[in-house]
N, C-alpha and C positions, 0 to 999 in steps of 0.2 A: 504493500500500500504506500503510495505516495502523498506525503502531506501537504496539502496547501500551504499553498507559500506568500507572506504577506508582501509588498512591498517596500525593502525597507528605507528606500527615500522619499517614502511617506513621512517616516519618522525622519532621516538625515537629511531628506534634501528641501526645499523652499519652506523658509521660517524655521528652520532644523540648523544643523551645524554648519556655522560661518566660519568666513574668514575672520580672523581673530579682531578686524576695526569692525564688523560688524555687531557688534556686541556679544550676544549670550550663545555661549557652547553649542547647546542644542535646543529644539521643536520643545521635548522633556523639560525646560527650563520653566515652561511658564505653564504645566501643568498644575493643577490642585491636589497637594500634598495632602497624603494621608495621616491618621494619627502614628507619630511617631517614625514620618519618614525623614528620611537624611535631607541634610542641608544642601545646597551649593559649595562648591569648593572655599573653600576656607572657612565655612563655618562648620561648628561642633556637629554632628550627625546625633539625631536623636536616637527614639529608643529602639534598636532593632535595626542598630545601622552594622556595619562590617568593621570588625578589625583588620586591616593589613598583617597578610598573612609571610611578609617578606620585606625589609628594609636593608640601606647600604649602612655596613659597618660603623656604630658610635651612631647612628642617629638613633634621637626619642622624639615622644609623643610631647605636643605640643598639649597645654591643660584648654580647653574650650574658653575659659576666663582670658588666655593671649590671642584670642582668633576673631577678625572682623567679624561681626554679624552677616546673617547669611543673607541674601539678596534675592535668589529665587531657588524653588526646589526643581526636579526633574519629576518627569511622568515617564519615564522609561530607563527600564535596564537590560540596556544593551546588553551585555556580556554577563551570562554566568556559567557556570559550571553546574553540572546534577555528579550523582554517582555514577556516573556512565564514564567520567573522566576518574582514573583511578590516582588515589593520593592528592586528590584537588578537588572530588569534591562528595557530600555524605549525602545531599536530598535528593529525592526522588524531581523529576520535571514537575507531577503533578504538585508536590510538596513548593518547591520554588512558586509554579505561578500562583498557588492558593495565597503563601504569606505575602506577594506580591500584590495582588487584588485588592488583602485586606490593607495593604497601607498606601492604596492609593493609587498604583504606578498600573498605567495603560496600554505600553508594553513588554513585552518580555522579550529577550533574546537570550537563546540556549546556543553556547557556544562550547559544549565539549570538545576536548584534546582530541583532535583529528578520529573525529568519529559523529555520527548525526541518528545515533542510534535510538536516542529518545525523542524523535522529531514525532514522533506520529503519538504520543503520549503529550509532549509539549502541548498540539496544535489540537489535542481533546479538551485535554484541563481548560486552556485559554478560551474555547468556545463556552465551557460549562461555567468561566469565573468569569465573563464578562472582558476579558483581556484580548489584544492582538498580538499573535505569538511572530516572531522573526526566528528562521534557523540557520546556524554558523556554525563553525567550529575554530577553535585555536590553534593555527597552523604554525610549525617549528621552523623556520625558512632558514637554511643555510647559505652564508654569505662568508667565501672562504673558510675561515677555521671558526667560524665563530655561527649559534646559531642563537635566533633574536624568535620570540614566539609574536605571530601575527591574526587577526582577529579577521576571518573573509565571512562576509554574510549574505545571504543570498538573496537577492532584489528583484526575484522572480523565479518560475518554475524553471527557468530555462541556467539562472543563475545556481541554482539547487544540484542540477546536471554539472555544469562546470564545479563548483566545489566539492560534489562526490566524485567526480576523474581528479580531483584535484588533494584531495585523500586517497585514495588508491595508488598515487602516486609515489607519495609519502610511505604507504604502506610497502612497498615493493621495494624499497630501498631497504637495505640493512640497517641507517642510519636513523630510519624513520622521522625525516626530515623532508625538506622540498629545498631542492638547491634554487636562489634568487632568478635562475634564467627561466626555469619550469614556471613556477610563480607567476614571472610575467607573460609568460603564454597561455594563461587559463586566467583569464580577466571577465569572462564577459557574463555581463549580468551581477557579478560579484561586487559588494561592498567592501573596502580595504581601512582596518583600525591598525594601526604602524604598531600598536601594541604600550599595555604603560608601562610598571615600574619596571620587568627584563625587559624592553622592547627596544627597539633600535634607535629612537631617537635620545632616549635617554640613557642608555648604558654609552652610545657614543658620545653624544655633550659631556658623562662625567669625565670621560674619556679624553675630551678635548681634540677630538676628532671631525670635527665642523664640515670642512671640507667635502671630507669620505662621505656624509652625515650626507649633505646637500647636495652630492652627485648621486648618489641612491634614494632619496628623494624624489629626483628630477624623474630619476628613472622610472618609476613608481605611478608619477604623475603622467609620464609619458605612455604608459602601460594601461594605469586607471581610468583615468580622466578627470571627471568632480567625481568619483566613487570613490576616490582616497582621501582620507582623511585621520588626520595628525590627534593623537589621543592625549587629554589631559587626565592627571587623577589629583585628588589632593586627600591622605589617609592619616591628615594631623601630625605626620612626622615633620623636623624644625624646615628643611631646607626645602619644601613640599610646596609652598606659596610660591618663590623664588623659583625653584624647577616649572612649575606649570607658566610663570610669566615667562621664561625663557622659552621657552616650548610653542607659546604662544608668537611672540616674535619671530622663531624662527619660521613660522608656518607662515607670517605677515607678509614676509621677506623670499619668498617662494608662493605667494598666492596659493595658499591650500587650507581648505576649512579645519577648523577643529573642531572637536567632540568630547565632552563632560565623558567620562569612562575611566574609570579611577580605577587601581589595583584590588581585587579583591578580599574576601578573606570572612569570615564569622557573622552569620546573625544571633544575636545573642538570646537567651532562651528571654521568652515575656511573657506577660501574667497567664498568658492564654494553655505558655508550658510549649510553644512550639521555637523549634530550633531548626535552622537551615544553615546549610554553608554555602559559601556561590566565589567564585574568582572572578577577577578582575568585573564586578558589578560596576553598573553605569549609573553610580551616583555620587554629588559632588557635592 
């Protein structure tokens, strides 16, 4: 069975993720928050938001009392993880889009570790909770020695096809990985998140790798088109504000939209007693 496939620049594209002078991340920005959902980047995430499941060396959490107040929330979570991704993530699809419903957020995006195994369980629960489901997976792209994880989502039934050859690809390697040239030859219909805290734009800025950074970019965009786009997250660690403005710059300075999708990690159990995990979730 093949699941129906939403749109998903419904949600990224017109009044969705801009170019970083155009104001807010994403479409999600100026949805109505549910009780208890996460803030915008930089502010404190309330109840049932995600801990950051991964940070660079020495950094901590900044206390909610050091952080602007939050400016808009999002209605959508682009990226998560179910237990179909193993060691990344514990909830079932159905599990994700139900907590997801009840705090407000309008879509979902299931983007397990190169596999779309829960897509037809995703795109039930979302009809039965009132949500629009999006399917993805988190692709491992190798670029030379080094592999960066990237977020492709699919923008139609035809985008669905391209991202399942575009796993099987991955699978057939030993490396299980997608080397950067394959990547750019399975584009079409595909949504491209550059990926956040391992992802390539930011492991190469700490890197100080600008350059490499901007010429595989280009490339990117030359591959994508407006279906790439530059992921911000911000998960309250100190240098977290400062990354995401860089980030944003860089994306200014390359004409390429950006996207609220922050690093994953924990929702924390609430009165209700329900517990989820999800990675790199799309709330700021």
């Amino acid at each position: 069975m093949r699941p129906p496939v939403h749109p998903a620049q419904a949600v990224l594209g017109a009044g969705g993720a801009r170019t970083p002078s155009g104001g807010a991340a994403t479409e999600a920005a100026g949805g109505p928050p549910g009780p208890g959902a996460p803030h915008t980047a930089g502010g404190p995430p309330g109840a049932g938001a995600p801990q950051e499941s991964g940070r660079a060396k020495g950094e901590k959490r900044v206390r909610g009392s050091d952080l602007p107040p939050p400016r808009r929330r999002l209605s959508a979570l682009l990226v998560t993880h179910s237990y179909f991704s193993f060691g990344a993530g514990t909830a079932s699809p159905t599990s994700l889009v139900r907590r997801a419903a009840e705090l407000g957020y309008r879509y979902v995006g299931l983007t397990d570790d190169l596999n779309v195994t829960g897509a037809v369980e995703l795109f039930q629960a979302a009809h039965e909770h009132g949500v629009k489901a999006l399917i993805g997976a988190t692709v491992p792209v190798r670029v030379e020695d080094d592999v960066y994880p990237m977020v492709a989502i699919a923008a139609s039934r035809a985008g669905y096809e391209t991202l399942c050859r575009l796993i099987t690809q991955a699978h057939e390697r030993e490396e299980k990985d997608v080397p950067f040239p394959v990547l750019l030859a399975h584009t079409h219909d595909l949504v491209l998140l550059t990926g956040g805290r391992d992802g390539l734009p930011a492991r190469l800025l700490a890197r100080r790798r600008v350059s490499e950074l901007e010429a595989l970019l280009t490339q990117l965009k030359g591959a994508f088109g407006d279906r790439l786009y530059v992921q911000l997250f911000h998960d309250r660690y100190r240098w977290d504000g400062r990354r995401a403005r860089v980030l944003r710059r860089l994306a200014q300075s390359l004409s390429l939209p950006v996207v609220a999708a922050p690093e994953g990690a924990t929702w924390t159990p609430t009165t209700t007693g329900s517990t989820t995990r999800s990675s790199a979730a799309a709330w700021a």
